[in-house]
MARVO-212401 format. One record per residue: residue number from 1; residue in three letters; z, y, x of N, C-alpha, C, O in turn. Coordinates in nm, 3 decimals. Layout:
residues N
(NUM ALA (Z Y X) (Z Y X) (Z Y X) (Z Y X))
...
//
This chain:
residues 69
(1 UNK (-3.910 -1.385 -2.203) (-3.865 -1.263 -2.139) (-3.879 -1.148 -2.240) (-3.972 -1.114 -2.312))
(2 UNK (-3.783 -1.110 -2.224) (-3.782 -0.969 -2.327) (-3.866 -0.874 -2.341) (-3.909 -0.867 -2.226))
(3 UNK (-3.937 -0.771 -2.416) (-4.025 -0.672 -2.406) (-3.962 -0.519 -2.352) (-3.888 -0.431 -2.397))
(4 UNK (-4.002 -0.534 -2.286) (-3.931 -0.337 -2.230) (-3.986 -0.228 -2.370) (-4.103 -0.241 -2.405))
(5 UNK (-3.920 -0.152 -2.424) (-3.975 -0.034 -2.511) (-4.029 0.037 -2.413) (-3.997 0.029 -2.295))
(6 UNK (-4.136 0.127 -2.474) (-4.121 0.281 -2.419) (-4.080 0.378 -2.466) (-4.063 0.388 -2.587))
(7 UNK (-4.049 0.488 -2.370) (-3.989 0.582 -2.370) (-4.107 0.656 -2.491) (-4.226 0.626 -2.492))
(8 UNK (-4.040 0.760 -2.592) (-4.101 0.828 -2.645) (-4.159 0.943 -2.610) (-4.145 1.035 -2.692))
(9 UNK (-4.231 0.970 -2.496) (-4.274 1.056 -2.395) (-4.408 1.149 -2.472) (-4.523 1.112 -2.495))
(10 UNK (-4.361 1.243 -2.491) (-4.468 1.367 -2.522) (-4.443 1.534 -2.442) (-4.336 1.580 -2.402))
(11 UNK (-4.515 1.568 -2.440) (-4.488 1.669 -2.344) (-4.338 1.770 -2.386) (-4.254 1.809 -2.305))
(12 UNK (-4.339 1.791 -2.510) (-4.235 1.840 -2.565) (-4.066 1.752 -2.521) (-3.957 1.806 -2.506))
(13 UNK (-4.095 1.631 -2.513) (-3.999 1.567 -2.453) (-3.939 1.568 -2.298) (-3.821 1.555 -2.266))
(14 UNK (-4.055 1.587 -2.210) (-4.088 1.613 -2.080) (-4.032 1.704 -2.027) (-3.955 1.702 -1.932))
(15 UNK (-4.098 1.859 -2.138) (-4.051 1.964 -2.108) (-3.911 2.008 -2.140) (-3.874 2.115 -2.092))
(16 UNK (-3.823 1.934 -2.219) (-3.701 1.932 -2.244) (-3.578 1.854 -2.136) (-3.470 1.898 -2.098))
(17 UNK (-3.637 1.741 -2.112) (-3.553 1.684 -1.983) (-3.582 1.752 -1.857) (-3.502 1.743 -1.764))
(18 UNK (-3.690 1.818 -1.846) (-3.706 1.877 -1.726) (-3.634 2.045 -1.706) (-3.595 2.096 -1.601))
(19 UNK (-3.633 2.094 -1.819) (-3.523 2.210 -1.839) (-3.372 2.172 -1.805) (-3.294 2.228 -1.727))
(20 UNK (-3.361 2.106 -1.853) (-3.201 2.008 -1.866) (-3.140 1.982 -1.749) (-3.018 1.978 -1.732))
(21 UNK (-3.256 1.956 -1.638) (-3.187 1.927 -1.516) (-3.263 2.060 -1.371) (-3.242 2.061 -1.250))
(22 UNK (-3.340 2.142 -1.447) (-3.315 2.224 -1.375) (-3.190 2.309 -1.337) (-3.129 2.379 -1.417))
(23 UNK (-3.155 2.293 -1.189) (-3.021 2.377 -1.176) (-3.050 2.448 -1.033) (-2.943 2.468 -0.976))
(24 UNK (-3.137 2.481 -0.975) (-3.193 2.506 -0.886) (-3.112 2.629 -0.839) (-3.066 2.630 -0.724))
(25 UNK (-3.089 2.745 -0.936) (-3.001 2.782 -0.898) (-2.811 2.828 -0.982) (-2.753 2.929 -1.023))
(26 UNK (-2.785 2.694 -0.968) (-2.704 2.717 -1.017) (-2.591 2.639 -0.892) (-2.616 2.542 -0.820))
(27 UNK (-2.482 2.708 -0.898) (-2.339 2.625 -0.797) (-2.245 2.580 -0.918) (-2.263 2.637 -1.026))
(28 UNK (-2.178 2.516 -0.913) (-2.182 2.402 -0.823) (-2.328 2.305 -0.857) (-2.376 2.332 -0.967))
(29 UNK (-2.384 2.224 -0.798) (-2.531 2.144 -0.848) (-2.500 2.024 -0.976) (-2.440 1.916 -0.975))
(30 UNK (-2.541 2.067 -1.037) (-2.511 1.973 -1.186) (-2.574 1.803 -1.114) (-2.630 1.775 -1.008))
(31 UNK (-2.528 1.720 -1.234) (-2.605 1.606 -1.221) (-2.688 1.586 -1.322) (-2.660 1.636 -1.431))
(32 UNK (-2.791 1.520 -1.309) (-2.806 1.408 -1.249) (-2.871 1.433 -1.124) (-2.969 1.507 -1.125))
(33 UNK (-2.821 1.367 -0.985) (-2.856 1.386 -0.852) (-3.012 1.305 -0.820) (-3.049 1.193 -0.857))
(34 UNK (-3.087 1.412 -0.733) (-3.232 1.330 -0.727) (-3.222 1.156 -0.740) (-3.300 1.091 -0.809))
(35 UNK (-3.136 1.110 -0.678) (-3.101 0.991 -0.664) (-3.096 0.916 -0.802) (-3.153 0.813 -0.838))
(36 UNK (-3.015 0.994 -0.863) (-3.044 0.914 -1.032) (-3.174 0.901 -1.082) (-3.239 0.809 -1.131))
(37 UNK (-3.195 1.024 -1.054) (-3.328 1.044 -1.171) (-3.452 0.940 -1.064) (-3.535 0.866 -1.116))
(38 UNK (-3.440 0.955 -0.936) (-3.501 0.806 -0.876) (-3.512 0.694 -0.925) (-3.618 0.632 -0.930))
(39 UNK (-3.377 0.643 -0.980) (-3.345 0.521 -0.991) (-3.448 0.524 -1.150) (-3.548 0.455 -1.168))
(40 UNK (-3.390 0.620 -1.245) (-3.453 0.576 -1.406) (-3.634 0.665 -1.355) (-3.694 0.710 -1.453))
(41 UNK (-3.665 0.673 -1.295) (-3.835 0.693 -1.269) (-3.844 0.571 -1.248) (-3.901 0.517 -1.343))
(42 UNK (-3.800 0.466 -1.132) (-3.852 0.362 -1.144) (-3.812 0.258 -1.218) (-3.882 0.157 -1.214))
(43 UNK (-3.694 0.259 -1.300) (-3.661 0.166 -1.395) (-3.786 0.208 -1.515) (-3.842 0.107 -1.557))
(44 UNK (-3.833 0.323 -1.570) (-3.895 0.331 -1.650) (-4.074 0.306 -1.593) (-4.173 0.337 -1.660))
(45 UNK (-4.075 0.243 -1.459) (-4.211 0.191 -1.437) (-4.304 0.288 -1.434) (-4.421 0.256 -1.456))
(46 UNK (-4.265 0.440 -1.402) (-4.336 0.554 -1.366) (-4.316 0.600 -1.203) (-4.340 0.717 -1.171))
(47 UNK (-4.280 0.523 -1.123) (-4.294 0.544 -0.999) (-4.405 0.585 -0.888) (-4.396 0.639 -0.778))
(48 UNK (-4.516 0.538 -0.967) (-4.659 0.568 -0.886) (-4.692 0.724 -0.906) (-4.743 0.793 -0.817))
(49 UNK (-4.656 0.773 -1.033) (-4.623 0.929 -1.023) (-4.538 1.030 -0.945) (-4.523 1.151 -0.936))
(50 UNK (-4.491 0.912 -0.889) (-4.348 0.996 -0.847) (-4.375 1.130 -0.697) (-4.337 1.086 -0.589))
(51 UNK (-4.415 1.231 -0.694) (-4.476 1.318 -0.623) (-4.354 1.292 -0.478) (-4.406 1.270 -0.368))
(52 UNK (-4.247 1.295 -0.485) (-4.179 1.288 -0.394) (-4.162 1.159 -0.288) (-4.108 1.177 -0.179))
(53 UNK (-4.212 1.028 -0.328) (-4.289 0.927 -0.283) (-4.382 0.963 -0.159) (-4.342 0.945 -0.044))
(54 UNK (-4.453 0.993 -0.176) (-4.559 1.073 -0.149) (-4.521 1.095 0.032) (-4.432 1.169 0.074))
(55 UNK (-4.603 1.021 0.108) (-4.601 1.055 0.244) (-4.612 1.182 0.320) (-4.717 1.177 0.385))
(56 UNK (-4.550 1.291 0.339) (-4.589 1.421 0.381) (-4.621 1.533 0.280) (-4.696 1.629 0.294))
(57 UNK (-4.536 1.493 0.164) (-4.560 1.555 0.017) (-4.441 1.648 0.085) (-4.365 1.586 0.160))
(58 UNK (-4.416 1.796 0.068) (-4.273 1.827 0.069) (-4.177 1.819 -0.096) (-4.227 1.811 -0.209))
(59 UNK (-4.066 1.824 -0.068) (-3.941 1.726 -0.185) (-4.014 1.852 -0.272) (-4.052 1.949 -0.206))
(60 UNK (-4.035 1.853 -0.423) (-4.006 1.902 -0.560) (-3.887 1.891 -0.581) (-3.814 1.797 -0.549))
(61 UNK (-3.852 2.020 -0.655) (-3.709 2.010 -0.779) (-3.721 1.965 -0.817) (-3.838 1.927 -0.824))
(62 UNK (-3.594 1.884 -0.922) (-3.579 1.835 -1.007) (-3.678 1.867 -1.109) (-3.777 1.800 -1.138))
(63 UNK (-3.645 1.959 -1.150) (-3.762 1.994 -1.289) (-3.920 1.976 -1.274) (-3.995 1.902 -1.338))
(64 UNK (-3.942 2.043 -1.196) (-4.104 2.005 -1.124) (-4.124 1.880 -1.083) (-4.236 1.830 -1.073))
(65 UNK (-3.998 1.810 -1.052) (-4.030 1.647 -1.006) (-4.064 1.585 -1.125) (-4.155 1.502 -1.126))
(66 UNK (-3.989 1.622 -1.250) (-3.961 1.542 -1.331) (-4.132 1.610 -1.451) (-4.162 1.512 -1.518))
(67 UNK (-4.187 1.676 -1.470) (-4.301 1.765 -1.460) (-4.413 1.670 -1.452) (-4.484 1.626 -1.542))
(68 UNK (-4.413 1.641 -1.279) (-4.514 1.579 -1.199) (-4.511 1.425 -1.262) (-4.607 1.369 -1.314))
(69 UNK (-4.416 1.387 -1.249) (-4.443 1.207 -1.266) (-4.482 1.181 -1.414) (-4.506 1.067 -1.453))
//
């Protein structure tokens, strides 16, 4: 079975994808839709971070979601 890489994750990286998809207020709502960025949180095996998971958590933005995990 193949080896998964990791992501090159440093905060500087973090803080750059998480700018990127802040659009909080912007019209029309850019993508990538919470739904994406769902899908690659748990493809990249960071799901237990995932604040919006979270039973009675209220939803984070994008950017702050992406922040938190």
């Amino acid at each position: 079975m193949p080896q998964k890489k990791s992501a090159p994750l440093c905060d500087a990286v973090i803080q750059a994808l998480a700018r990127l998809v802040d659009d909080s207020q912007v019209e029309p709502k850019r993508e990538p839709a919470h739904s994406d960025i769902e899908f690659q949180i748990a493809r990249s095996g960071v799901a237990g971070g995932d604040p919006n998971r979270e039973q009675g958590h209220p939803p984070l933005g994008k950017m702050k979601r992406l922040r938190a995990t």
